[in-house]
N, C-alpha and C positions, 0 to 999 in steps of 0.2 A: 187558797192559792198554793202550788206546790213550787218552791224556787228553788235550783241548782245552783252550789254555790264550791266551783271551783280554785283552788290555789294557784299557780304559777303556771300562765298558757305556756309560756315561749314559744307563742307563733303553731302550736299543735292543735290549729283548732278542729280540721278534720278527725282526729282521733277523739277528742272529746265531744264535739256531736254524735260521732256513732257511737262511743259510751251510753252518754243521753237515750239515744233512741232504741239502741237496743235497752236499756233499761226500762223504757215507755213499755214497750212490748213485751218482754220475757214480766214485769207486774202488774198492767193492765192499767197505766196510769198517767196522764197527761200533767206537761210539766209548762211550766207557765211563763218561767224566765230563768233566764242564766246570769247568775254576776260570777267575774270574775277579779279575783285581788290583788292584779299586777305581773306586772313581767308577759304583758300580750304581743309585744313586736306583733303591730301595725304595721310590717314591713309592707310599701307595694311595689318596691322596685330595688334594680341593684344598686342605685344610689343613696337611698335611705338606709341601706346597710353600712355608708360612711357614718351615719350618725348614732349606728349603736352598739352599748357598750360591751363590746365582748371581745376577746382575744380575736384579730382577721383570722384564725384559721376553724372558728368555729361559727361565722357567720353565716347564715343558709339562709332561703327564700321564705322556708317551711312551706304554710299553706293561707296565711292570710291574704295575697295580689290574688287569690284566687274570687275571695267575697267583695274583695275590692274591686274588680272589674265586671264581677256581675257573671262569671263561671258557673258559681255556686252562689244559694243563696243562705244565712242563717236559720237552721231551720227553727230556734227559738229567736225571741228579741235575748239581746244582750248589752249587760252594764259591765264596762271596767275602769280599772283604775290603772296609774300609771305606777311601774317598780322601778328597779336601777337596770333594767334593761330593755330599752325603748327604741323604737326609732325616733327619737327626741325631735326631730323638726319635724313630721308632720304632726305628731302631739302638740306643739309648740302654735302651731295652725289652729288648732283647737282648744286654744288655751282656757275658756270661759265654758267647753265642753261641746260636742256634738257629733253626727253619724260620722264615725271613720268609715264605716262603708254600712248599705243598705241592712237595717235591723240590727246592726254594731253600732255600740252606743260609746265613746268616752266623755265620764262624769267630768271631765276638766283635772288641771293643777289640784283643783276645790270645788266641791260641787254638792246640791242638790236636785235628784230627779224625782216627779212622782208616777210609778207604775201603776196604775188604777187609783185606789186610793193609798198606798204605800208609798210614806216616802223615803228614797235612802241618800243617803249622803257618802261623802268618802273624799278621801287625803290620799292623792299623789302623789310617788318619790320614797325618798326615804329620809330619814331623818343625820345630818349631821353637824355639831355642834358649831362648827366652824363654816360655816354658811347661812347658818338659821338667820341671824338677823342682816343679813343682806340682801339687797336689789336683786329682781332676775337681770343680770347683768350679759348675758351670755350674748354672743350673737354666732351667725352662722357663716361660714362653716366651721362649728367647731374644732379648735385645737385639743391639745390631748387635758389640759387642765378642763376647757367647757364639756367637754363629752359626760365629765364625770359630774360636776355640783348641775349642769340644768336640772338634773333629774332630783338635788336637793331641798327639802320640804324649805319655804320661807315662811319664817313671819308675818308677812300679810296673808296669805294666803289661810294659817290658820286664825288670824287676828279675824277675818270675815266669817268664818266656820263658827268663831265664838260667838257670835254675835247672836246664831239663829235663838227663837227663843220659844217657836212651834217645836212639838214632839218628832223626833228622829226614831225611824222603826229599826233601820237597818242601815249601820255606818260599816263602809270596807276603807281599811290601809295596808298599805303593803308590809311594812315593817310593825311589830310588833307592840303596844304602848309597853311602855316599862313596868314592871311591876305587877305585868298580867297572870306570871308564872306564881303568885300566892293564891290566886284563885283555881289551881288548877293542881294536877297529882305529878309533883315536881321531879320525887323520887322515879316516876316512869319515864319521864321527859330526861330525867341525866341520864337513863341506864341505854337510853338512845343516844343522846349526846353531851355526853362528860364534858366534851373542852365546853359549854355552857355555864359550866360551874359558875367559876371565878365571876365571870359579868354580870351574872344571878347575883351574886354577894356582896360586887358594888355596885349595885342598882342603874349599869351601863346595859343590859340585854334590853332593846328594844327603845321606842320614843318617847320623849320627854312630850312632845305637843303632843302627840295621840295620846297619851296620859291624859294631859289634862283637858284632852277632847270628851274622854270618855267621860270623865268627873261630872263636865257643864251639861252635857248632852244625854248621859245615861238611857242611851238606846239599848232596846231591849235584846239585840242582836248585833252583836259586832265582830266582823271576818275580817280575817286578815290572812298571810304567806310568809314570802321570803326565807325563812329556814328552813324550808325544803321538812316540815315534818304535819305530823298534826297533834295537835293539841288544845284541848277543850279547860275552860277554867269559867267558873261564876263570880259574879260581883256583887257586891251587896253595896247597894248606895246606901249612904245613913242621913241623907236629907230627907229623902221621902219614903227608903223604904225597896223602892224599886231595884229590880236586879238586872244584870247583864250576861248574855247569854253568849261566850266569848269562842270562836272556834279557828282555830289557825290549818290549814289545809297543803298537803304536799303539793309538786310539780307534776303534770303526766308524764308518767311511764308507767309499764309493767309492772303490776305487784306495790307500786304504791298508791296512797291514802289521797287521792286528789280531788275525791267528789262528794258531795253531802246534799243528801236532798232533804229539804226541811219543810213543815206545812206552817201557811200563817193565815191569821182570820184576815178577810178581805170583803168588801162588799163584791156584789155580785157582778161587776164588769162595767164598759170591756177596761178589758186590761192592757190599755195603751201607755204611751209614755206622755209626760206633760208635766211642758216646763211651769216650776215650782215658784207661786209667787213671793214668799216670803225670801228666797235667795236670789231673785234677779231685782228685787228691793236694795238687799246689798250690795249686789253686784252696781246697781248705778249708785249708790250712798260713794261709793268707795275706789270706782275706779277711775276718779282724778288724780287721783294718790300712787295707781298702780306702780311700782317702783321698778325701773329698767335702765338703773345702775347702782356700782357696790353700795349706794346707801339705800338703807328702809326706806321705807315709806314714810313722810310727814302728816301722821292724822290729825297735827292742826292745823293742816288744809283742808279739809274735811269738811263742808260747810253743809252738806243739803241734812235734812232730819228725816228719821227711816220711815216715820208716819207719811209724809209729802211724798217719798218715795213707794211708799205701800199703795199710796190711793193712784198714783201714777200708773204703776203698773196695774193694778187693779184694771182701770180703766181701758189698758191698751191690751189687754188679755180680753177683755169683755167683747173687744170688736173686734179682734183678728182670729180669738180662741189660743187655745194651750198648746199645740201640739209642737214637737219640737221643726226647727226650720227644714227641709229637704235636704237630702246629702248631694253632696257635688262633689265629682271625682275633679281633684285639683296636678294632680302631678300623670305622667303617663304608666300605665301599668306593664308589671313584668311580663316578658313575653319567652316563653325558653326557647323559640328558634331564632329568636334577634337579643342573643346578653348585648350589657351595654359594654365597652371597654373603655373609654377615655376616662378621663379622670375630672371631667370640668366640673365645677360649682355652678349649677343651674338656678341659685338663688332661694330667697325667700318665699314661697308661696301666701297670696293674701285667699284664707279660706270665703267664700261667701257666706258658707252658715255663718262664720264669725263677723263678716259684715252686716249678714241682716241681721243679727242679733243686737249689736250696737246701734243699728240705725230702728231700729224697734225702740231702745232702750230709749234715743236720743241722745248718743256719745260717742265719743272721738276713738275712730280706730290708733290705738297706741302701739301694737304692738312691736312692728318696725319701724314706728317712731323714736329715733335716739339721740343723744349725741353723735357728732364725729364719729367719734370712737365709745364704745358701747365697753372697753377694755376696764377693769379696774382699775384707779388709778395708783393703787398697790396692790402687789400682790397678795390673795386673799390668805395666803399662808400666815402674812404678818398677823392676822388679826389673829392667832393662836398663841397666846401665852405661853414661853418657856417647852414649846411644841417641836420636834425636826419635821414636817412635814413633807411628805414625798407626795406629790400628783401622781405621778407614773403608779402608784401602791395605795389601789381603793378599794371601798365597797363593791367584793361581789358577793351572793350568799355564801353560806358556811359549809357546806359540806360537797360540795359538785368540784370540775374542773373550771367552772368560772366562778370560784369562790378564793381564789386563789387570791386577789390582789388585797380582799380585806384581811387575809392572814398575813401578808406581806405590812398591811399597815401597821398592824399591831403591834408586832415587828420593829416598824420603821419607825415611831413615834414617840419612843420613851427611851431616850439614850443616857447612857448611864455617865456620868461627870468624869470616870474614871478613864476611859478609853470608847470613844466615839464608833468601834466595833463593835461594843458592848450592850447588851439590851434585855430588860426583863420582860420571859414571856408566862405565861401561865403552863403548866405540866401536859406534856400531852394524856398522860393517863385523865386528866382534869382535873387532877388536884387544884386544891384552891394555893397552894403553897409557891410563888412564884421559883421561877430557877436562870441561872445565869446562863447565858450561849455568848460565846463569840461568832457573829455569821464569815462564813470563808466561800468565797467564789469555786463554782469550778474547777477552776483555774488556776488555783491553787493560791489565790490570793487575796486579801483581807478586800474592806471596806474603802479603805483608804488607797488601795493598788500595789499596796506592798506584800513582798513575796512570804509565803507560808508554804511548813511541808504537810502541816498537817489538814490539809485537802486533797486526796488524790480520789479519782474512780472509784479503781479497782482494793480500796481499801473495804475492810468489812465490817458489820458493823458492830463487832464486837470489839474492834478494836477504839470506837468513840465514846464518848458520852453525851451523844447528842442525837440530833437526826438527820438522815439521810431522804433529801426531794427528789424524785426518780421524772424522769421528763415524757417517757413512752407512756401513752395511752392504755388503762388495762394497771398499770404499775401502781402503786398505794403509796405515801406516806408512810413508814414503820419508823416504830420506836423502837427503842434499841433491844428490849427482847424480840423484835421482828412480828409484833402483830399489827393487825392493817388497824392504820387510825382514821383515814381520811381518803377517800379512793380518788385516781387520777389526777394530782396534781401538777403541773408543769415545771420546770423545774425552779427553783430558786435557788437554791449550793448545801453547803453540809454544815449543821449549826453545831460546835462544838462544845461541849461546857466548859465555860471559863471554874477557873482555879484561884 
């Protein structure tokens, strides 16, 4: 079986099918599946553009309302996962996994598919520390705090992933497990991306639960994205012996590394998709529990046993069969000679694959089941120890113009005792050697709103010791000998080194 296993769609899926195809034809060779590891915006219309997470002036339709309404159709089947940049409500629709549009497959939050006899798995989101072990709490229409953690990995969601205990061939996450960069040629990966260093050295590049996914699960293939590069590394499990075949894949564009075609032993067809029984076992063990507020999940509510649950679904697969539910277009599709203008909340959508899948199962649609108020009842910032947390300043990747707001965290998160302007960030060259900035607006003025001269424009940048964020499109990030560190960022002010 030959599989294509793309990095970061953002909605390009035209471009990478015709990659695809003309690759079929210019080497004589049929390709079986596509997975892809996140960042697909399922976009189908200009309202699901309020729910995802990108600067508004870089929101576009791309080309998914197109497979979504049946324009165009996939011309392979395809699996994905979800990144930090989604159109979070209808993913949200699909939370337990299924057709975003005909032959378009999303694995869920957490998920198991089997494509003939291959099964893969995969982790949704991205991982961050201060969300992990909380509720999906979010509700719609998100505000500018849910925009960003819906799309972060929980606790339950990898608590059920741990659970399986059948052989996994092919697990995809969007962000990277932690720790994956020893298995792989480090020194090529920094002379790509130096500011990597430091987070490399305290063991923050990448997840902490996709770590310890890879550990329990030691699938022989595991893809992932998110920093926009590629990068290949092996694993040696010392339990058994087994190794993992780890490969991280760019975004489309021109001239970069976004696609990999890999061959793997498969019995002899067909090569459909079918739902996996050993994870809709779990999925009914566990979704009494499903948690949809800031707290976990209580698993000693937990009462059904995964054996009772095995022979259960066993059974109800035996007389319906495997295949996954029908796609049903749930929301209306983009139309370019009727944009929409108003601004209304036209609600939750309740998916029907996500219904027949619980009434298959024999369980209670939870999803817009809530409290009242579905709100935290603190703000999730508190749960960060000795942390300044900024919402407005998240996870985007690392090196594009929507990479900006996790530079801004990094930034924003570690304030120095001495002066609340103050903050340690890693060297741009990449030194591991931290260095001190005072951030200064614009505008010529601090953190706090008080006036400074030493922020102007038209200064240069030999007159700083810091750096200068340029706001025009095309413009770079320079460090103070003026070579390009990071291309198109927006602007954020001129970081000065404190004294």
């Amino acid at each position: 079986m030959r599989i294509a296993v793309e990095g970061c769609m953002h909605g390009d899926l035209d471009n990478v099918y015709a990659t695809l195809l003309h690759l079929q034809e210019v080497q004589n060779i049929k390709i079986d599946l596509l997975l892809c590891c996140g960042d697909f915006q399922a976009v189908r219309n200009e309202k699901d553009l309020e729910s995802l997470n990108v600067p508004p002036k870089y929101r576009s339709m791309n080309s998914f309302w197109k497979y979504y309404s049946g324009e165009k159709v996939a011309p392979f089947p395809t699996i994905f996962i979800g990144g930090n940049h989604e159109a979070s409500n209808y993913l949200w629709e699909l939370y337990y996994g299924g057709w975003a549009a005909p032959q378009i497959y999303f694995l869920g939050f957490a998920g198991v598919i089997k494509f003939g006899n291959i099964r893969i798995g995969g982790l949704s989101g991205i991982y961050k520390s201060h969300h992990y072990n909380l509720g999906h709490y979010e509700k719609l229409p998100y505000n500018q705090r849910d925009i960003r953690s819906i799309y972060h990995v929980r606790e339950y969601d990898v608590h059920k992933l741990l659970q399986i205990e059948e052989p996994i061939d092919i697990f995809l996450s969007h962000d990277w497990p932690v720790g994956i960069t020893d298995g792989g040629d480090l020194k090529a990966l920094l002379r790509q991306k130096p500011f990597f260093e430091q987070e490399i050295q305290e063991g923050t590049l990448g997840s902490k639960p996709a770590a310890e996914l890879l550990g329990k699960l030691r699938p022989p293939y595991w893809f992932s994205a998110h920093l926009h590069c590629k990068f290949a590394a092996l694993v040696q499990h010392e339990k058994d012996g087994h190794s993992t075949k780890f490969l991280a894949l760019d975004k489309c564009l021109p001239g970069r590394k976004f696609l990999q075609v890999i061959e793997i032993e498969s019995g002899p067809g067909p090569h459909e998709l079918q739902l996996d029984e050993e994870w809709l076992a779990i999925t009914k063990k566990y979704n009494a529990v499903l948690p949809l507020t800031i707290k976990n999940a209580n698993y000693n509510k937990v009462h059904l046993e995964i054996e009772q649950c095995r022979q259960f679904v066993r059974n109800k697969l035996q007389t319906r069969g495997s295949k996954p539910f029908e796609f049903v277009q749930t929301a209306p599709c983009y139309n370019p000679s009727q944009p929409v203008t108003d601004g209304v909340f036209h609600g939750f959508y309740k998916n029907p694959q996500t219904e027949a899948l619980l009434q298959f199962l024999e369980l209670e649609y939870l999803l817009n089941k809530m409290p009242e108020s579905r709100e935290p009842a603190a703000n999730p910032a508190s749960f960060v120890s000795g942390c300044s947390f900024d919402y407005d300043c998240e996870d985007i990747p690392i090196d594009d113009v929507d990479d900006t707001e996790d530079f801004k965290e990094r930034l924003l998160t570690v304030p120095s005792k001495r002066d609340q302007n103050l903050f340690i960030i890693g060297s741009a060259s990449g030194s591991s050697t931290p260095r001190r900035f005072l951030i200064i607006s614009l505008d010529g003025r601090d953190l706090q709103g008080r006036a400074t001269d030493k922020a102007k424009m038209g200064c240069r940048l030999g007159e700083t010791e810091g750096l200068l964020l340029f706001d025009s499109p095309g413009q770079s990030l320079l460090d103070v000998k003026g070579t390009i560190f990071l291309e198109q960022y927006p602007l954020l002010g001129l970081l000065v080194k404190y004294n």
